[in-house]
C-alpha positions as CSV (number, residue, x, y, z in Angstrom):
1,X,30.8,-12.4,-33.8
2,X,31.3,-10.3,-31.1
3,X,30.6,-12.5,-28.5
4,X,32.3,-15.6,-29.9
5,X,35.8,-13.3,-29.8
6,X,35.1,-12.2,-25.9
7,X,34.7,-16.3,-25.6
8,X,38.1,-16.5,-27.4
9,X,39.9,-13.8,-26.1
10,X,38.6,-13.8,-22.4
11,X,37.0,-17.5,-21.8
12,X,37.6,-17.0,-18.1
13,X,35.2,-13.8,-18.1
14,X,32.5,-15.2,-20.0
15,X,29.6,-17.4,-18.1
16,X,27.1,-16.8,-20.8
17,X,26.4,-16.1,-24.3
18,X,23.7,-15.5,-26.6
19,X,24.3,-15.9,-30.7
20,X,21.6,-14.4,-32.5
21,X,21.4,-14.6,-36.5
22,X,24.8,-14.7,-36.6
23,X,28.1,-16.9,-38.0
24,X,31.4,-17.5,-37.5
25,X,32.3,-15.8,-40.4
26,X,30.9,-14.4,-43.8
27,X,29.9,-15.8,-47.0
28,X,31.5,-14.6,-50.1
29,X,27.9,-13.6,-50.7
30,X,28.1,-11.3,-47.2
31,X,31.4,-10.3,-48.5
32,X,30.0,-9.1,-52.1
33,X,26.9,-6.6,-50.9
34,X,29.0,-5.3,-48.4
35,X,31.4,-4.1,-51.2
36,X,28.4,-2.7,-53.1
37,X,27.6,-1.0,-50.4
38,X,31.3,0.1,-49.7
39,X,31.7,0.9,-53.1
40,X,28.5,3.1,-53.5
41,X,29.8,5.3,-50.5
42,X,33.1,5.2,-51.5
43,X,32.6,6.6,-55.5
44,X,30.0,8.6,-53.8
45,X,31.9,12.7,-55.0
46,X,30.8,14.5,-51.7
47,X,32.7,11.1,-49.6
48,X,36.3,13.1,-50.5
49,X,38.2,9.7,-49.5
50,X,36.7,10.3,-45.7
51,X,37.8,13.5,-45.6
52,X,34.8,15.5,-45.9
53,X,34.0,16.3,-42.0
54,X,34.8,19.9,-42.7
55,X,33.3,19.6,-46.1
56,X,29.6,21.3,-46.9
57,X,28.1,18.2,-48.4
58,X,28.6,14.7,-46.9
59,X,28.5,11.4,-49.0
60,X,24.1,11.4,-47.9
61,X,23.8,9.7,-51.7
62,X,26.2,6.5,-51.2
63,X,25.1,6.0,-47.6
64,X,21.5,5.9,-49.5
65,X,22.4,3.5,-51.8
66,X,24.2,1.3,-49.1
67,X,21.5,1.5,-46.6
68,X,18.6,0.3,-49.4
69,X,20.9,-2.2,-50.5
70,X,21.4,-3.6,-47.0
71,X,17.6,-3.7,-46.1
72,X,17.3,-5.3,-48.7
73,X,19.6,-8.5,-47.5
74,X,17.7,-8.0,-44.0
75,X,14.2,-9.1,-45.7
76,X,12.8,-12.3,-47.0
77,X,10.5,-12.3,-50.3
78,X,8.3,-13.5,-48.1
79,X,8.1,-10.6,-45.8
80,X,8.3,-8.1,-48.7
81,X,5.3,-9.8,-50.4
82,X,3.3,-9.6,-47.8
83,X,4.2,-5.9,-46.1
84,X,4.5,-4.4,-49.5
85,X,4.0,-6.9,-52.4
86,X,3.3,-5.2,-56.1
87,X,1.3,-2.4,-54.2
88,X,1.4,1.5,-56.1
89,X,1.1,4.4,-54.7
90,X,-1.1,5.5,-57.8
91,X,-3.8,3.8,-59.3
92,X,-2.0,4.2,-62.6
93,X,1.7,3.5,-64.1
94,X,3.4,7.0,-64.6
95,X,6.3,5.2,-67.2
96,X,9.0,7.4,-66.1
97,X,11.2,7.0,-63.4
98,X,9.6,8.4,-59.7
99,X,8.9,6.4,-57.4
100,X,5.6,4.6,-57.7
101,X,5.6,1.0,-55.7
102,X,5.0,1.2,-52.1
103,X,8.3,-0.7,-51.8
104,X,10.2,1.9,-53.2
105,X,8.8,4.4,-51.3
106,X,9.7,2.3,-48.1
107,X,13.7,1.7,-49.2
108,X,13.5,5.7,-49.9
109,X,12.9,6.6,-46.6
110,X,15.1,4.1,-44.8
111,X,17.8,5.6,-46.9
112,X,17.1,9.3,-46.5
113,X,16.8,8.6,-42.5
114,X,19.9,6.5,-42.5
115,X,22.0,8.8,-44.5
116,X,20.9,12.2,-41.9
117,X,22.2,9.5,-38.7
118,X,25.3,7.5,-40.1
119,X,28.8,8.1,-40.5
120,X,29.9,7.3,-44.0
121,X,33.4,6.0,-42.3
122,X,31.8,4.2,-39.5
123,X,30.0,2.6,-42.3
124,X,32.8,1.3,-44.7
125,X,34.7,0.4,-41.3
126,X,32.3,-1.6,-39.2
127,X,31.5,-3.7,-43.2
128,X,35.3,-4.3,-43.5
129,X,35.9,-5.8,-40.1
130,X,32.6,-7.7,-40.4
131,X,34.2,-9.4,-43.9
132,X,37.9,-9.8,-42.4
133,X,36.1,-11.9,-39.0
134,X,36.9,-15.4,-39.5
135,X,38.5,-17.6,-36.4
136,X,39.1,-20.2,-38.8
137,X,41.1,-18.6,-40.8
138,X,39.0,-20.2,-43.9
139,X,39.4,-23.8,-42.4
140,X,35.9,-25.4,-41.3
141,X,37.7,-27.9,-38.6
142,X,39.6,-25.6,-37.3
143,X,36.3,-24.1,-35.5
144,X,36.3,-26.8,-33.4
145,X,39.8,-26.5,-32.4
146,X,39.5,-22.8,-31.7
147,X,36.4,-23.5,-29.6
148,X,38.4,-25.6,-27.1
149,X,39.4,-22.6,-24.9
150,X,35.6,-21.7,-24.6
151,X,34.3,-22.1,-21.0
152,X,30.6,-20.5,-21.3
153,X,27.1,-21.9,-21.8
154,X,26.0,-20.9,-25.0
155,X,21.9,-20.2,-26.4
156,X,22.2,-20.0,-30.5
157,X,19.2,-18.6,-31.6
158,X,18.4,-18.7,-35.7
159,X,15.6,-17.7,-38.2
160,X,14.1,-20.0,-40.8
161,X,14.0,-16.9,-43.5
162,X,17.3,-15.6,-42.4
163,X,19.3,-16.2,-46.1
164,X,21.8,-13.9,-44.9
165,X,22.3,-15.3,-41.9
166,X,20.9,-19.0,-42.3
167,X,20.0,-21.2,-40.1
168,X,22.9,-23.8,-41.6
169,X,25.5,-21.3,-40.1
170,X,24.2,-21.3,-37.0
171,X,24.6,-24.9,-36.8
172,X,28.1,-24.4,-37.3
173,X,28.6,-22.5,-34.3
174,X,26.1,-25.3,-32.1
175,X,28.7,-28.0,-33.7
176,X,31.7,-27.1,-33.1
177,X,30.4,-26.2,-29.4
178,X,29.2,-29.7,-29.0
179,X,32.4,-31.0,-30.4
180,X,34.1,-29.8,-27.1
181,X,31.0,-30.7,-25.3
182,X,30.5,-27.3,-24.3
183,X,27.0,-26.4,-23.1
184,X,24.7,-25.1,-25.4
185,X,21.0,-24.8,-26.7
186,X,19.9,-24.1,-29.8
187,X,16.9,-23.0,-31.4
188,X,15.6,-22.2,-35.1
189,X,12.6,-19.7,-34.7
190,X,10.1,-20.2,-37.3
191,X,9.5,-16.7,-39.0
192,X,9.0,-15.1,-42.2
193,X,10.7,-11.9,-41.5
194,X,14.2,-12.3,-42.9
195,X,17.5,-11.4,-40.9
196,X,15.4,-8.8,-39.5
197,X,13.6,-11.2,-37.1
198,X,15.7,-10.9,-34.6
199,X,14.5,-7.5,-34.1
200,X,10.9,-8.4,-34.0
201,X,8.1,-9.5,-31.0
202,X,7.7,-13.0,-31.8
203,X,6.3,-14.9,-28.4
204,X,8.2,-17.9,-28.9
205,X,11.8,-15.8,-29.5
206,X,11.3,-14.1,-26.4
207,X,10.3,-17.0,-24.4
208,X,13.4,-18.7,-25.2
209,X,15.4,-15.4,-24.5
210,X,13.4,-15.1,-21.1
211,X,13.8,-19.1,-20.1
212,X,18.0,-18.8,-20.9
213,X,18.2,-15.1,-18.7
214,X,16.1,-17.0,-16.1
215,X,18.3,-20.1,-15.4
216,X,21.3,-17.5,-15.4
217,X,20.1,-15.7,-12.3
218,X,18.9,-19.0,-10.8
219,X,22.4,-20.5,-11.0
220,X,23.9,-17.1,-9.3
């Protein structure tokens, strides 16, 4: 999102872009979690309505909650069943309510490291812009309008198992690009890891990041 505004705001300064796993705005589905996760810092007693810098206790539980929630979204069931599945840290159920499955034990930590390095503002800030992003102001053809102003080459990059971030959003973005016949490639990585593939070492991703960085320095 980022990097389409620069290509808004500044299309004169921008030669080339990359759009990874991204869209041109959120889903009301995006829109919901982020709430949650708003919501579970914000309600969180220690978060003092952001004023708790010079407080003893900082909002450590909401951030938890948000950060679990949000790994969550960045993982497809498909990843999950295969890192973690119906695994148990026990051989045998405990019936109460610790934390026994291997995937608990995973969205625990990720939450407790999260919660010791984030800012519970930055947090409920950097969610808030993300939701209020939208060059279209909620009109579909207007991205192809918008996009007329756009002088760089473009390389969209999407994940099969990115339901967060799919595929079909991407395509919007490559679209309304080639509606202006504006110079873009796109490509839709085949890989089970979710949104989070983006982070991952997949040969193909990076041959495709390496062949679009390459073709940039040639051209210089």
């Amino acid at each position: 999102m980022q990097a389409l505004e620069w290509n808004l705001q500044f299309p004169n300064e921008v030669k080339n872009t990359i759009i990874i796993a991204a869209a041109p705005n959120l889903t009301a589905q995006n829109i919901a979690f982020n709430e949650v996760a708003r919501q579970s810092i914000i309600t969180d007693p220690d978060f003092q309505k952001g004023d708790f810098y010079t407080k003893k206790n900082k909002p450590k539980r909401g951030l938890r909650v948000a950060r679990m929630l949000g790994h969550i979204t960045y993982l497809s069931n498909d990843a999950m069943k295969s890192k973690f599945g119906r695994k148990k840290q026990n051989k045998d159920y405990q019936y109460n309510f610790n934390t026994e499955f291997e995937i608990e034990s995973y969205l625990n930590y990720q939450g407790d490291k999260f919660a010791k390095e984030f800012d519970a503002n930055t947090y409920i800030r950097m969610t808030k812009a993300l939701d209020y992003y939208d060059p279209t102001k909620q009109n579909k053809k207007r991205l192809s309008e918008v996009f007329k102003k756009i002088k760089s080459k473009f390389l969209v990059i999407s994940f099969t198992s990115d339901w967060r971030f799919s595929p079909s959003r991407s395509k919007e973005i490559v679209k309304s690009l080639l509606d202006n016949n504006i110079n873009v490639s796109y490509a839709e990585i085949s890989a089970e890891s979710g949104h989070d593939a983006f982070l991952m070492s997949d040969d193909h991703y990076h041959e495709i990041l390496n062949s679009f960085f390459k073709n940039i320095f040639k051209s210089k």
